[in-house]
N, C-alpha and C positions, 0 to 999 in steps of 0.2 A: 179658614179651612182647618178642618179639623184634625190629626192627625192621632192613629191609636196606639197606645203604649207597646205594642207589641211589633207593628210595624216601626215604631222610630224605634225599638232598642235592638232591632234585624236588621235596620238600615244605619245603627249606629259601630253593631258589631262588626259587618262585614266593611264598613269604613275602616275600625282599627285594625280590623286583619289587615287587610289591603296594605294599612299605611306599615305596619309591622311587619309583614311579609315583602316591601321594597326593601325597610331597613335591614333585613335578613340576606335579601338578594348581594343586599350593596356590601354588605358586611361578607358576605362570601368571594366576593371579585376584590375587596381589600386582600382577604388574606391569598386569595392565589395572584393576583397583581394582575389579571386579565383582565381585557375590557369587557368580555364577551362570554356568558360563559352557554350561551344556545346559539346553534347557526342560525336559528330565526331571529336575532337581535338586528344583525346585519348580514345578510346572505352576499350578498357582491363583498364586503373584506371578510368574511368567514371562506371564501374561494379562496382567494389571496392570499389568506395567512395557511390555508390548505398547502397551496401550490407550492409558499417558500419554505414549507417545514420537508414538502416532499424533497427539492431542490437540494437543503441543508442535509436532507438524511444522503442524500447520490454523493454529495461533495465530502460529507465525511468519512463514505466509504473507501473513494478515491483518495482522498487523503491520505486513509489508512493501508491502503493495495500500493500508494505511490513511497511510503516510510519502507515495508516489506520491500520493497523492489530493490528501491538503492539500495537496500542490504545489501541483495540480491547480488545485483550488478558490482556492488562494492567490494564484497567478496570474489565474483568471478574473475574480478580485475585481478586482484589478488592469488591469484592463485597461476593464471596466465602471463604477469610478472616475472614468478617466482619460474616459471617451465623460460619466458625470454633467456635470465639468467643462467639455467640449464644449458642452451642451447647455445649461448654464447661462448660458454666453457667448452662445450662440446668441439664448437668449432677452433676455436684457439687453438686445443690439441690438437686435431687432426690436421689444421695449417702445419702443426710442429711436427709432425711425423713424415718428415721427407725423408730423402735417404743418405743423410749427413748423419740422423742418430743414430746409436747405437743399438744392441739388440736388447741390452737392457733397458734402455730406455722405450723404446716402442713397446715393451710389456707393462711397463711402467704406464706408458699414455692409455696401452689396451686395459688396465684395472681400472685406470680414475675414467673412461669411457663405459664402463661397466657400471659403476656408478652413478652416473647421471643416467644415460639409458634406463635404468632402472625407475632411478626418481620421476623420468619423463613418465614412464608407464605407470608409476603410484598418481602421478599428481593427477594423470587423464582420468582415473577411476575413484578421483575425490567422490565423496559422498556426503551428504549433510545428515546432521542429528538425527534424522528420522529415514535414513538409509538409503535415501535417494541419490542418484549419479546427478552429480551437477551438469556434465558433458554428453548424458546421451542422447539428446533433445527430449522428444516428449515419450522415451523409451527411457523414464527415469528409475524402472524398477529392473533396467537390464546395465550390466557393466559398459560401459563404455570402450573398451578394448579387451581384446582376450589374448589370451599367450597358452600355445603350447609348445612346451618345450621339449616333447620326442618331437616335433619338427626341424627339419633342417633350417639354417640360417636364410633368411630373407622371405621365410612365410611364415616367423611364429606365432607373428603377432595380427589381429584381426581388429574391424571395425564391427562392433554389437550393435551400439548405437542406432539415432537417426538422427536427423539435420532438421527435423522440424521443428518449429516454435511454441516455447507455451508463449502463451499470450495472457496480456493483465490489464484490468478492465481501467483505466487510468483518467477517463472525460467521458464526456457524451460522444459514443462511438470513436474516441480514442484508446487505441492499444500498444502495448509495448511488450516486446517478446523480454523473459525477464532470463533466459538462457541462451549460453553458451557451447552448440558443437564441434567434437573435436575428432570426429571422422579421418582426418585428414593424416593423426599422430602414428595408425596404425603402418602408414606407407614410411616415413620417418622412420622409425623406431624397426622399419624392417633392414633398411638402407642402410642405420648406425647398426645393426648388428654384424651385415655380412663386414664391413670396414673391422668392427673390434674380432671377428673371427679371424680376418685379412693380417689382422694386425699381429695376433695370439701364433698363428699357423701363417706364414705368408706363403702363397705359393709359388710358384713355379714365375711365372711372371709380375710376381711384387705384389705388393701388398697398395701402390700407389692409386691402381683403376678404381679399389674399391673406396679406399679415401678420400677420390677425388668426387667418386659419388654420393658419398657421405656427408661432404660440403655444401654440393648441390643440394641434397634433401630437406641437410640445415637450415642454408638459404632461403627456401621455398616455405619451410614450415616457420621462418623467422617473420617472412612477409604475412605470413597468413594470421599469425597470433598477433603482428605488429597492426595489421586491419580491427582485428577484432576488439584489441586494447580501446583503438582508436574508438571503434562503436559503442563500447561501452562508455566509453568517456563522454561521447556525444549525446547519449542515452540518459545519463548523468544528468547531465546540464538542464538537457529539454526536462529530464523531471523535478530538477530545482523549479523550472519557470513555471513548469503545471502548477506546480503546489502554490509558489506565490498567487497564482493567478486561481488557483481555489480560497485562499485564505484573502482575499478581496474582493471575489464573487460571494464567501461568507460574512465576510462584515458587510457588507451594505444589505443582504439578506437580512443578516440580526438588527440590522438598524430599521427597515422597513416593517419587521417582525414590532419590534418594540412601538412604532408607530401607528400601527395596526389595531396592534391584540394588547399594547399593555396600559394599562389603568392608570389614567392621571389621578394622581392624589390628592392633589390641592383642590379638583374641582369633586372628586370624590368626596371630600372631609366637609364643604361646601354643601354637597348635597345631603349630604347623611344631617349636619344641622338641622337644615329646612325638613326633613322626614322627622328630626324628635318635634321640631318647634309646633310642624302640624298635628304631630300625636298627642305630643301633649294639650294642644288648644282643643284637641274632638275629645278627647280625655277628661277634661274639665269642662268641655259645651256638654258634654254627656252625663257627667256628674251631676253639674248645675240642673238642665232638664231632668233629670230623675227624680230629683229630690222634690219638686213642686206637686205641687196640689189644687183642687180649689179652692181648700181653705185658703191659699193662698192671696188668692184675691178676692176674700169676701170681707 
């Protein structure tokens, strides 16, 4: 059979493409370490390796919303600690102010009650770096208490706020409110006032009734922060175990990943041999055939 110079050296060139254009392919999934680098190589693990990159990208986010948070929480704790310790004080005095003390001393209890009332009312209207009330729930750009002081004693103080939740996207359709409201400080903080006015001016009937409601208020708003501590604590915890249980749903991800979609080398290095050893032998069968004539065999 006869074969014409022009067709074997078309059927010899698009052989060396061919066999040069694999070496190239393979030579590109080397340097990126994929196995794959078109969905049409493998369409059912090109889903697959889709599916856990989208999975990894939700998990990181969560991840990163659940680091923010326990700040979050970390902080709020902190901060409703530090008011416990207020109100602890608060109430110690006002135990101390029966009517055994004196009248210097009950002025005495009514400054350092002045004091903490105050702090009570700074610490409700904390605010973070970027000017938001930590306590107003999702009414973070309005104060959280307000005070006016041409009002009489026992309405200066007011609730701004609201009680609603932000919420923080933390699983697949898991959330967690990452605030704390404190609605409840304005009724407190009205209660310890009439007590240190009670106390500054006593009247007619003692200074005792309003002290004794003073207590009460303490009490009440002791319980309420002593819950809330509590919530955050719990809040806490449950997002240590998210995050464990993302950083575990992520490595068996990355492990399936590298299963998948990354490039054995050993049978890479393997195969890239057998592509020179072919090229080279069409390289030289091409050579060899070209060079001949009929002189050849006359």
């Amino acid at each position: 059979m006869r074969i014409a110079s022009t067709q074997l050296q078309t059927t010899m060139n698009e052989s060396l493409q061919s066999a040069s254009g694999n070496m190239a392919e393979l030579l590109q999934k080397m340097s990126s370490g994929k196995r794959y680098l078109l969905p049409s190589e493998d369409p059912i693990s090109s889903v697959r390796l889709l599916r856990l990159e989208r999975e990894e990208a939700a998990i990181t986010q969560y991840t990163s919303n659940i680091g923010a948070l326990r700040s979050r929480l970390s902080m709020n704790e902190s901060y409703l600690d530090g008011m416990t310790q207020d109100l602890m004080q608060a109430r110690v005095l006002l135990l101390g102010a029966d009517d055994t003390v004196s009248k210097e001393d009950v002025k005495d209890i009514a400054a350092s009650l002045v004091s903490l009332r105050d702090s009570l009312y700074f610490t409700s209207n904390t605010r973070d770096q970027e000017g938001h009330y930590y306590f107003s729930g999702t009414a973070s750009s309005t104060a959280t208490l307000g005070l006016d002081n041409t009002a009489t004693a026992g309405s200066r103080y007011t609730a701004l706020g609201n009680s609603d939740q932000q919420l923080v996207v933390v699983g697949n359709g898991v959330t967690q409110a990452s605030n704390v409201a404190l609605p409840e400080m304005a009724a407190l903080l009205n209660q310890l006032d009439l007590a240190i006015t009670a106390l500054q001016n006593p009247p007619a009937t003692g200074y005792r009734p309003a002290v004794e409601q003073g207590i009460n208020g303490i009490d009440a708003a002791l319980r309420s922060v002593g819950s809330k501590i509590a919530n955050l604590g719990g809040a806490q915890n449950n997002m240590q175990m998210m995050e464990d249980n993302h950083a575990n749903v992520s490595l068996s991800n990355q492990q399936s990943v590298r299963l998948l979609g990354s490039l054995d080398y050993g049978e890479a290095m393997v195969t890239m041999d057998s592509y020179k050893l072919a090229l080279q032998a069409s390289q030289k069968a091409y050579g060899k055939v070209s060079s001949l004539s009929l002189f050849d065999v006359l």
